[in-house]
Structure formats: structure tokens, C-alpha cells
C-alpha positions as YAML, in Angstrom:
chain: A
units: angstrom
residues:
- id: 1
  name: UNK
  ca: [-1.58, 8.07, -20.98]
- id: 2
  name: UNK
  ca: [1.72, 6.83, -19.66]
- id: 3
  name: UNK
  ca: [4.38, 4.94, -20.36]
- id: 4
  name: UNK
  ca: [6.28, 3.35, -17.72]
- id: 5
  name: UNK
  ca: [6.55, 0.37, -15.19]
- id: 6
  name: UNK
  ca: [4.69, -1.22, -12.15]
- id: 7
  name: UNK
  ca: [7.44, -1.85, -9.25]
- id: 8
  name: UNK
  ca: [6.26, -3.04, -5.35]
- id: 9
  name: UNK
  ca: [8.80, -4.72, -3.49]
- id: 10
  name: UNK
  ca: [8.04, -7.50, -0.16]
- id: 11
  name: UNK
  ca: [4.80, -8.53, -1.92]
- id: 12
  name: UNK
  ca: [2.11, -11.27, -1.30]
- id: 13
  name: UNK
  ca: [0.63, -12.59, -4.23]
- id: 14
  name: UNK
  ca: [-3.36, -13.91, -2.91]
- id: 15
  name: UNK
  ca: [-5.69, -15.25, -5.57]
- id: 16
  name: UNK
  ca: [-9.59, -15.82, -5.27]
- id: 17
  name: UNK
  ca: [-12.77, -15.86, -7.09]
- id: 18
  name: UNK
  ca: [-15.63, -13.82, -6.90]
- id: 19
  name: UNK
  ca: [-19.27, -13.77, -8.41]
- id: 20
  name: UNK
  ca: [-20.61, -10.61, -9.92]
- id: 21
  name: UNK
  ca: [-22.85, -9.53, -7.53]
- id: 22
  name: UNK
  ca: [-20.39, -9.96, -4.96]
- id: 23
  name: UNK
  ca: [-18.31, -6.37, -3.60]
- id: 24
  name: UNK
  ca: [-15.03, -6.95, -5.07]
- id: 25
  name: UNK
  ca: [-13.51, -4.04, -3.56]
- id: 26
  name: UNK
  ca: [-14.96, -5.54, 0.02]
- id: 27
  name: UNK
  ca: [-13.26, -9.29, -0.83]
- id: 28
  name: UNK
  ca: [-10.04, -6.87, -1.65]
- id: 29
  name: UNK
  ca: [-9.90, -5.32, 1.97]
- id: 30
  name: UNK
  ca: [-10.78, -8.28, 3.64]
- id: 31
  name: UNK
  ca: [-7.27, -10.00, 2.08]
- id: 32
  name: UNK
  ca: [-5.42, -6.31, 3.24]
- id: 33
  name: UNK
  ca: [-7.43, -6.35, 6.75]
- id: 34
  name: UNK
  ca: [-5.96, -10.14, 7.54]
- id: 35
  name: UNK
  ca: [-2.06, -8.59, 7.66]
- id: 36
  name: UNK
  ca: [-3.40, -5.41, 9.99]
- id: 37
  name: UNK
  ca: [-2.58, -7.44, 13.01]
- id: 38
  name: UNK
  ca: [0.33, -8.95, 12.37]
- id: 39
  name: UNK
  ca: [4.08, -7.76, 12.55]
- id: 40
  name: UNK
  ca: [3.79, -7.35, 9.01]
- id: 41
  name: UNK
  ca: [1.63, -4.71, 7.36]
- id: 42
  name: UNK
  ca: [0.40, -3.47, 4.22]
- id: 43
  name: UNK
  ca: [2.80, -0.43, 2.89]
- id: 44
  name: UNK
  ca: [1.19, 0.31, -0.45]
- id: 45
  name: UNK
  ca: [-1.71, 0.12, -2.69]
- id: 46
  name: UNK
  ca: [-3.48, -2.96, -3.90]
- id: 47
  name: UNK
  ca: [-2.51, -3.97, -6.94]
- id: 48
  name: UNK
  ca: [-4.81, -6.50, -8.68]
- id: 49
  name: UNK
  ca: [-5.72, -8.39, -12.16]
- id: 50
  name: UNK
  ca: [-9.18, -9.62, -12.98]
- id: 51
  name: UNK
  ca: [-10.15, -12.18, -15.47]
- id: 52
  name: UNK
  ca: [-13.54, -13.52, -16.26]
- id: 53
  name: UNK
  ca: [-13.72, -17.51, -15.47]
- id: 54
  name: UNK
  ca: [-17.43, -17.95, -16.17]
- id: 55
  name: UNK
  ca: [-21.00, -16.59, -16.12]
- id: 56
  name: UNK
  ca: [-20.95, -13.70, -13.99]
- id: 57
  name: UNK
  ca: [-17.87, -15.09, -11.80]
- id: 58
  name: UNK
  ca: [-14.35, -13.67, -11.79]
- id: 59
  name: UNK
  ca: [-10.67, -14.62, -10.74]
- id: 60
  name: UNK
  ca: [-9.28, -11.70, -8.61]
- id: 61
  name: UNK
  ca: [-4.92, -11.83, -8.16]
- id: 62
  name: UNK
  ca: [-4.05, -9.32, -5.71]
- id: 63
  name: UNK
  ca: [-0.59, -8.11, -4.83]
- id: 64
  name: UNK
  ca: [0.07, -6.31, -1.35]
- id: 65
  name: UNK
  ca: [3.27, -4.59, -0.90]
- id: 66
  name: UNK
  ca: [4.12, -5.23, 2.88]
- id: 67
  name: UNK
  ca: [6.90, -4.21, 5.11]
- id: 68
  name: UNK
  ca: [8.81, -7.34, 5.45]
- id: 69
  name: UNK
  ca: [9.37, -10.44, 3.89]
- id: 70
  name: UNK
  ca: [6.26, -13.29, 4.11]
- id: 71
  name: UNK
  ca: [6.71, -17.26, 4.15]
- id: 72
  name: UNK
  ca: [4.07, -18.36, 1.79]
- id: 73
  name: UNK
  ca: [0.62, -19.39, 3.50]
- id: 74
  name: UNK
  ca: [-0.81, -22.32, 1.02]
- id: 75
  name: UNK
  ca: [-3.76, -22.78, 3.68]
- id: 76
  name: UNK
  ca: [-4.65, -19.07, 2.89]
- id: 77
  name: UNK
  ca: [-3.75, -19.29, -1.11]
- id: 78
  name: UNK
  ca: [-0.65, -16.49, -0.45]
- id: 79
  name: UNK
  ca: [2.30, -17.06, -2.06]
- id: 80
  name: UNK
  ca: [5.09, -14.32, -1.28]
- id: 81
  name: UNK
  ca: [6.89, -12.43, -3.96]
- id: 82
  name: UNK
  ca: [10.31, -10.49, -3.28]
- id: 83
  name: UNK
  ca: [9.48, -8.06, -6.13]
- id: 84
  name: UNK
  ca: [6.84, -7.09, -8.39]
- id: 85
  name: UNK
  ca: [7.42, -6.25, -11.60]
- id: 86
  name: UNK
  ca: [5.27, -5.20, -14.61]
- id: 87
  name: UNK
  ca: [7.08, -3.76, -18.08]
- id: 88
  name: UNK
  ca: [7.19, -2.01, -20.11]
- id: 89
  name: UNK
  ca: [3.32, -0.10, -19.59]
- id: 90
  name: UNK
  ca: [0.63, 1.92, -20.88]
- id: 91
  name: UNK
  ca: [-1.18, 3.03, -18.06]
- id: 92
  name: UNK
  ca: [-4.49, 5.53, -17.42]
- id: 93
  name: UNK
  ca: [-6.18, 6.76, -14.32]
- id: 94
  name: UNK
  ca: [-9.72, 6.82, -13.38]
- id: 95
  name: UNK
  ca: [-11.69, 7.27, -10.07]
- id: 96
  name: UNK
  ca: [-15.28, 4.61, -10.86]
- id: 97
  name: UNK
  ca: [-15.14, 1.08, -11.68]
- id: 98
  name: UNK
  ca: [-17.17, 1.76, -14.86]
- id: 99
  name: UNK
  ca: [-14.83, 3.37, -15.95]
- id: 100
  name: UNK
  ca: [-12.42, 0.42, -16.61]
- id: 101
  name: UNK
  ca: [-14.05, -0.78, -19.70]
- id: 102
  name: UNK
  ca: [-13.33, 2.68, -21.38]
- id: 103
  name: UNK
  ca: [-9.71, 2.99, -20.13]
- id: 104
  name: UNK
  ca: [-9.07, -0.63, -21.59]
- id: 105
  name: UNK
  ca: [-10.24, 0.91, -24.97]
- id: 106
  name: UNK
  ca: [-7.89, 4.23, -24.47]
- id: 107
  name: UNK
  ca: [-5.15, 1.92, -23.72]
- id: 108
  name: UNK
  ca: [-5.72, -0.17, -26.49]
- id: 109
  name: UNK
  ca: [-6.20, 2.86, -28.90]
- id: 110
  name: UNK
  ca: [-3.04, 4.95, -28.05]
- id: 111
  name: UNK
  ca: [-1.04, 1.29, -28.51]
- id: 112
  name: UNK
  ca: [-2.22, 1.04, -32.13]
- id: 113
  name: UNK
  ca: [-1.99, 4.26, -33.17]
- id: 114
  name: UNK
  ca: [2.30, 3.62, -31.54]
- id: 115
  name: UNK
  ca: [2.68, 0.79, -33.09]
- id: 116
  name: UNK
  ca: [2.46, -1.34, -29.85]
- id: 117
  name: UNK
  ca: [1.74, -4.83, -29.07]
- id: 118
  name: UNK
  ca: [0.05, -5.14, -25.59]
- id: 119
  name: UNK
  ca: [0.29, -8.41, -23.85]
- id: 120
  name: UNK
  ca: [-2.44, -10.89, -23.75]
- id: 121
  name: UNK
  ca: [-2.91, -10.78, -20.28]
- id: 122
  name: UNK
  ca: [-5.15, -9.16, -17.58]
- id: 123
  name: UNK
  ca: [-4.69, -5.62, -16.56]
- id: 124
  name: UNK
  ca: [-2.90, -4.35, -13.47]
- id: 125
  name: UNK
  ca: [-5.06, -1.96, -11.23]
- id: 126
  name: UNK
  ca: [-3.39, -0.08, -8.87]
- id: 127
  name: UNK
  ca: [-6.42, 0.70, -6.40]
- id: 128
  name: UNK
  ca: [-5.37, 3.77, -4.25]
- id: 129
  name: UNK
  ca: [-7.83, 5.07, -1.07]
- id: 130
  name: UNK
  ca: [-7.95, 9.20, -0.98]
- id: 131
  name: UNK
  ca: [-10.00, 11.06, 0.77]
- id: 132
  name: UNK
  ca: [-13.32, 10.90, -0.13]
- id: 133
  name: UNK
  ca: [-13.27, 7.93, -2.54]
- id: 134
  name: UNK
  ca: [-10.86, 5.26, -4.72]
- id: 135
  name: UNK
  ca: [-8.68, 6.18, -7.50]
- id: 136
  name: UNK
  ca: [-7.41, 3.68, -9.94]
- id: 137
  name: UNK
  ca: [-4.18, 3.57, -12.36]
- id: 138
  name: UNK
  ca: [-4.79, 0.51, -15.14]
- id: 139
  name: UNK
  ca: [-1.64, -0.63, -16.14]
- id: 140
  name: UNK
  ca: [-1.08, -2.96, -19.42]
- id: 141
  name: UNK
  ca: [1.97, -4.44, -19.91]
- id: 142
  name: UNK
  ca: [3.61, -4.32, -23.64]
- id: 143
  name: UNK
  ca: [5.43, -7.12, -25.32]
- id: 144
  name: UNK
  ca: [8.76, -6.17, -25.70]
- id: 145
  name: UNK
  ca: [10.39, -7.58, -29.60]
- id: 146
  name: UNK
  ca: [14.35, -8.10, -30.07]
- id: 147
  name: UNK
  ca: [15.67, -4.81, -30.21]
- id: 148
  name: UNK
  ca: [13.04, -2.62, -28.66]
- id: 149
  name: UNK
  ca: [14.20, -0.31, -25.87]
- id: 150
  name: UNK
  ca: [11.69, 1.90, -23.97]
- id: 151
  name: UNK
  ca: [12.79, 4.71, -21.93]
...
């Protein structure tokens, strides 16, 4: 478990929906595929947040770091974003998807047991391609209170 911060700069910010039985990670490269032509390209990892929204249907956000700056495409639902920035965090690895339910509780655990308050919010998942497979780093963001100071 870490503490830190989630930092991308030139992002895209590209929100959709997508039922359970859909591939997820497939509807994730299709969003990175659409900049592979262009002038502008992906530099980083995707970064997303899930949320349920109803029976067996989620709300994906994902964030693509690029190498330039974007104009925001409302036909496409991107919106561009000159920095990304998540803090303070507790974040955990993991390499499956079913994993993520058990790194949420870790997370949650080891900010109890410090005395931390985690934001009500959706996780950040850093999805990074090695390989051989997909690696994940789950990233919750911490309220900060008047007078806190994390280093």
C-alpha cells in the first residue's frame, strides 16, 4: 500500500457507459485507438473511474495522457484537461479485474486502521499493458481536513 498522488499532464477526459457483459477493457482501447492516427497520441496509461448506474450497466471516465494539447470534441463526449490531478492517495496494485473488489477492501482497511477518511468517490485505475498481460494500480483519493499535511 502507498501513499501518494495521481499526476498526467495534456489529458482528455472521455466518458461512456457500458453494460456488464460488455468488454470494458475493449470499449477502453477503442477511445485510445481513435487518437492513434492523429498528430496527437496517447503517451501514458489509461487512467479510468467506474461507477455503477444501474442493473448490470456502468459509467466508465477515462483519462488519456496525450502529447499535446486537445480542443474539446462535444460530438465525441471529450473534454480536454491541462492536468490531472488526484490527492492525497492510497493506492494498491493488482494484475486481474477480480481482483478490484479485494483491493477496494485493502484500501479501505489500511485507511481505518490510519485514521483516514477516503473520499466518496470512484476509484482511479491506472491500467498499464506489459508483456504478457494488464497490470492495474487502484488509486483512492483521501479527504484532506484543516491542518493535515501528507508527505
Amino acid at each position: 500500500m502507498e501513499l501518494g498522488m495521481l499526476v498526467m499532464p495534456f489529458c482528455v477526459k472521455i466518458t461512456f457507459d457500458i453494460d456488464e457483459d460488455d468488454d470494458w477493457i475493449e470499449g477502453l482501447d477503442t477511445v485510445n485507438e481513435f487518437f492513434k492516427d492523429k498528430d496527437i497520441y496517447p503517451t501514458g496509461p489509461i487512467v479510468f473511474q467506474r461507477k455503477p448506474i444501474g442493473i448490470g450497466e456502468f459509467e466508465y471516465t477515462a483519462y488519456i495522457s496525450l502529447n499535446d494539447e486537445l480542443k474539446d470534441i462535444p460530438e465525441l463526449n471529450i473534454e480536454y484537461i491541462e492536468m490531472l490531478e488526484v490527492g492525497p492517495t492510497l493506492s494498491e496494485k493488482c494484475f486481474e479485474e477480480e481482483e478490484f473488489e479485494q483491493v477496494y477492501s485493502q484500501i479501505e482497511f489500511a485507511a481505518k486502521e490510519n485514521n483516514l477518511q477516503i473520499k466518496d468517490q470512484p476509484y482511479y485505475h491506472v491500467m498499464v499493458d506489459y508483456f504478457g498481460g494488464t497490470a492495474f494500480e487502484i488509486y483512492a483519493q483521501l479527504e484532506l481536513s484543516d491542518g493535515d499535511v501528507y508527505e
